[in-house]
C-alpha positions as protocol buffer text, in pm:
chain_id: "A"
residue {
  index: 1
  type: UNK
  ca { x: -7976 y: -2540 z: 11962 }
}
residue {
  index: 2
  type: UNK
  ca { x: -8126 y: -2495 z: 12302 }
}
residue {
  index: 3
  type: UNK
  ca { x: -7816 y: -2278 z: 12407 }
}
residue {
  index: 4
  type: UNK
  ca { x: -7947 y: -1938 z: 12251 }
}
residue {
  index: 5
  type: UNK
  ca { x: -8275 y: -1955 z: 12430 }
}
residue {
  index: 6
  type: UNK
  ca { x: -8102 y: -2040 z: 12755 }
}
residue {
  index: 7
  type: UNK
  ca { x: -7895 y: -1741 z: 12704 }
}
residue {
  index: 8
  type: UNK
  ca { x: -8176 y: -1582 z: 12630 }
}
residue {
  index: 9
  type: UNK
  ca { x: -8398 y: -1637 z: 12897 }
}
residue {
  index: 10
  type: UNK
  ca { x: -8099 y: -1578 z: 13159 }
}
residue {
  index: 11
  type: UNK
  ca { x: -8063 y: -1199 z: 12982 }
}
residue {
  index: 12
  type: UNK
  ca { x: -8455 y: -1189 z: 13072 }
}
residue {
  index: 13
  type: UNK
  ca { x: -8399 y: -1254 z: 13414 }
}
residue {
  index: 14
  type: UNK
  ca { x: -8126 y: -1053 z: 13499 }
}
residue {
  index: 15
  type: UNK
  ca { x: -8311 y: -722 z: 13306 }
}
residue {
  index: 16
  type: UNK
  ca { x: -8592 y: -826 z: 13469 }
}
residue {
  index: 17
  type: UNK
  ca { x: -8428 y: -848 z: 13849 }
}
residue {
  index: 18
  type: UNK
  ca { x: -8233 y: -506 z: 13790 }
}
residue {
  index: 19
  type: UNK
  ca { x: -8585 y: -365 z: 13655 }
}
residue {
  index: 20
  type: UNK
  ca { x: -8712 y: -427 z: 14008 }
}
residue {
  index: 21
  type: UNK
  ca { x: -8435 y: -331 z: 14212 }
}
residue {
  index: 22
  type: UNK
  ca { x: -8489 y: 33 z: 13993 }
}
residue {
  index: 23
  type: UNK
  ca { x: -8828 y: 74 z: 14167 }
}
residue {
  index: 24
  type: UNK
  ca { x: -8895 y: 144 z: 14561 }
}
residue {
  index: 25
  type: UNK
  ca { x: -9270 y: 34 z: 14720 }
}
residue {
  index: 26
  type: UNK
  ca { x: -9461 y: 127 z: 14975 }
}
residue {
  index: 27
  type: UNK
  ca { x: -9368 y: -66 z: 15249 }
}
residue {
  index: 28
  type: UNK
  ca { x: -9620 y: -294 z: 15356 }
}
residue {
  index: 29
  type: UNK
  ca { x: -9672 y: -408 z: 15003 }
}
residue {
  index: 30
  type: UNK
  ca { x: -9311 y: -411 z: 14900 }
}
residue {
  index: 31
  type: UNK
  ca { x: -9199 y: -719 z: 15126 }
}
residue {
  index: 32
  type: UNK
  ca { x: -9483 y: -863 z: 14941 }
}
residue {
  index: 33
  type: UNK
  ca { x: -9424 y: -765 z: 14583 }
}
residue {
  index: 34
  type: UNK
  ca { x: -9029 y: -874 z: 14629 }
}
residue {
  index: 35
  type: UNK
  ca { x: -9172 y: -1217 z: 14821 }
}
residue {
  index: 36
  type: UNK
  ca { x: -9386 y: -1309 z: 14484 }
}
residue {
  index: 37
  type: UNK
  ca { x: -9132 y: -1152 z: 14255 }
}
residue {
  index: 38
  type: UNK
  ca { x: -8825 y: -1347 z: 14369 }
}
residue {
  index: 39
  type: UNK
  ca { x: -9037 y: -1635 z: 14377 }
}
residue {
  index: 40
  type: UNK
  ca { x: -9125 y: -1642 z: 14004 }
}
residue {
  index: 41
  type: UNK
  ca { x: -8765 y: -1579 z: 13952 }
}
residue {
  index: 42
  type: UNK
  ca { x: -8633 y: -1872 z: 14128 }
}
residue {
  index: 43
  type: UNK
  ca { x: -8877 y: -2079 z: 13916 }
}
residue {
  index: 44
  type: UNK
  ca { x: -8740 y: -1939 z: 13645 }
}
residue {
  index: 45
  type: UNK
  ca { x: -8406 y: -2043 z: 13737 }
}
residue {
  index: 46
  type: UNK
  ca { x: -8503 y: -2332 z: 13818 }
}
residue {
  index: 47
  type: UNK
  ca { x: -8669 y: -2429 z: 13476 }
}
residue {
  index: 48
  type: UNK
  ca { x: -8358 y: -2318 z: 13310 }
}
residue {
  index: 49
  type: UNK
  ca { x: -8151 y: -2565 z: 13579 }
}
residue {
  index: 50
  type: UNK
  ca { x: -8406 y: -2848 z: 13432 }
}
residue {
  index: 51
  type: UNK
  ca { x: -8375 y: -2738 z: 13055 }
}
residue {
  index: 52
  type: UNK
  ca { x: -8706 y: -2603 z: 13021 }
}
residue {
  index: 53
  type: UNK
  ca { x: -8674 y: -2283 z: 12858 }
}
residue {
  index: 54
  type: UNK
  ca { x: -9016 y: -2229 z: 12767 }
}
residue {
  index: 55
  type: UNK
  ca { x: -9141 y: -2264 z: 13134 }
}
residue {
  index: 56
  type: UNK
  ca { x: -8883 y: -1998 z: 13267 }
}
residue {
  index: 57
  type: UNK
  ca { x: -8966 y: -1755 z: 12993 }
}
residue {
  index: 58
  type: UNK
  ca { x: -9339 y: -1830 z: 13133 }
}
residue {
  index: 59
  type: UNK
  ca { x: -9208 y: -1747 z: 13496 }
}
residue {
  index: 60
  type: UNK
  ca { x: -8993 y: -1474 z: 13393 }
}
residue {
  index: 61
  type: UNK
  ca { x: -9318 y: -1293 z: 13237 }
}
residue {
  index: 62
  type: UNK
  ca { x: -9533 y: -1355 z: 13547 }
}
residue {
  index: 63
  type: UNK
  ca { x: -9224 y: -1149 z: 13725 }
}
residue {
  index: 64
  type: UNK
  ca { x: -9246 y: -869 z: 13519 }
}
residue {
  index: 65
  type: UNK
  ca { x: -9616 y: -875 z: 13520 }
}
residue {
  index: 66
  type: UNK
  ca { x: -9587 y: -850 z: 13903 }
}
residue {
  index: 67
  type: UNK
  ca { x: -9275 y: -581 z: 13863 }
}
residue {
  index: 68
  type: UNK
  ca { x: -9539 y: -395 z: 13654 }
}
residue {
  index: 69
  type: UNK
  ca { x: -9842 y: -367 z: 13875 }
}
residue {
  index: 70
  type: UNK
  ca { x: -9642 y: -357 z: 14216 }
}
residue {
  index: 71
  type: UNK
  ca { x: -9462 y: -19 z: 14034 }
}
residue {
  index: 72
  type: UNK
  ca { x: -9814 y: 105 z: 13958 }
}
residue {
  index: 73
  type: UNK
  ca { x: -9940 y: 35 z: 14257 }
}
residue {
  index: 74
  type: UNK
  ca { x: -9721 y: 256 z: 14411 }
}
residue {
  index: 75
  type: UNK
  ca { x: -9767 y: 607 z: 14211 }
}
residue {
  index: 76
  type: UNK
  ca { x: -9962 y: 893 z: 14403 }
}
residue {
  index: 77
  type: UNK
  ca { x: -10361 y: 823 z: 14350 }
}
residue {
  index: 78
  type: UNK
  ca { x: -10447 y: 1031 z: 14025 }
}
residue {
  index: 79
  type: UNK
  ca { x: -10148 y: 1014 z: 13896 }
}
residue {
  index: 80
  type: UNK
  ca { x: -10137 y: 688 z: 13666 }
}
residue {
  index: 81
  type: UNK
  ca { x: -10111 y: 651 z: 13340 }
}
residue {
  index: 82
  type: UNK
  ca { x: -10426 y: 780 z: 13157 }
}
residue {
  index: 83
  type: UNK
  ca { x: -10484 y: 606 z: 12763 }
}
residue {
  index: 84
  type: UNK
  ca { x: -10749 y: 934 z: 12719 }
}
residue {
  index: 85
  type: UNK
  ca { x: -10718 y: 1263 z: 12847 }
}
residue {
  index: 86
  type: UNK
  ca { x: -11000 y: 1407 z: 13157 }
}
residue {
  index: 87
  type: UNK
  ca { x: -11328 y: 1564 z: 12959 }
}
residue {
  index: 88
  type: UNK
  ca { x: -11369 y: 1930 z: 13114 }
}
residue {
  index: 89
  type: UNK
  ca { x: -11658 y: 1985 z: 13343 }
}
């Protein structure tokens, strides 16, 4: 019954490599975003290689972690995504 959350897992990783490929970085940090990205992916793919489908959904959400703050990184300073609006002055 280890066959669903193999499929599983493998529809993680491929969302989660197209996810990146959707977002441009700056360029000094994007060689290094993509470096520790595809990293976590190959271990990923790797765990699924050695049947270990908990460890490569563990890998697969340190990717998208990265994904996540590499794509933040990136917006224009000011605009990120505020959880309360600015008080007025």
């Amino acid at each position: 019954m280890k066959i669903p959350a193999i499929r599983s897992a493998a529809a993680c990783l491929l969302l989660a490599a197209f996810a990146l490929g959707q977002s441009p970085a700056r360029a000094g940090s994007e060689e290094e975003c993509d470096r520790l990205y595809t990293g976590y992916l190959e271990k990923a793919k790797q765990a699924l290689l050695d049947k270990k489908p908990d460890d490569a959904v563990a890998f697969l959400l340190k990717a998208s972690a990265i994904a996540q703050s590499c794509a933040e990184a990136e917006k224009p300073g000011g605009q990120g995504d505020r959880k309360t609006p600015a008080l007025p002055a």
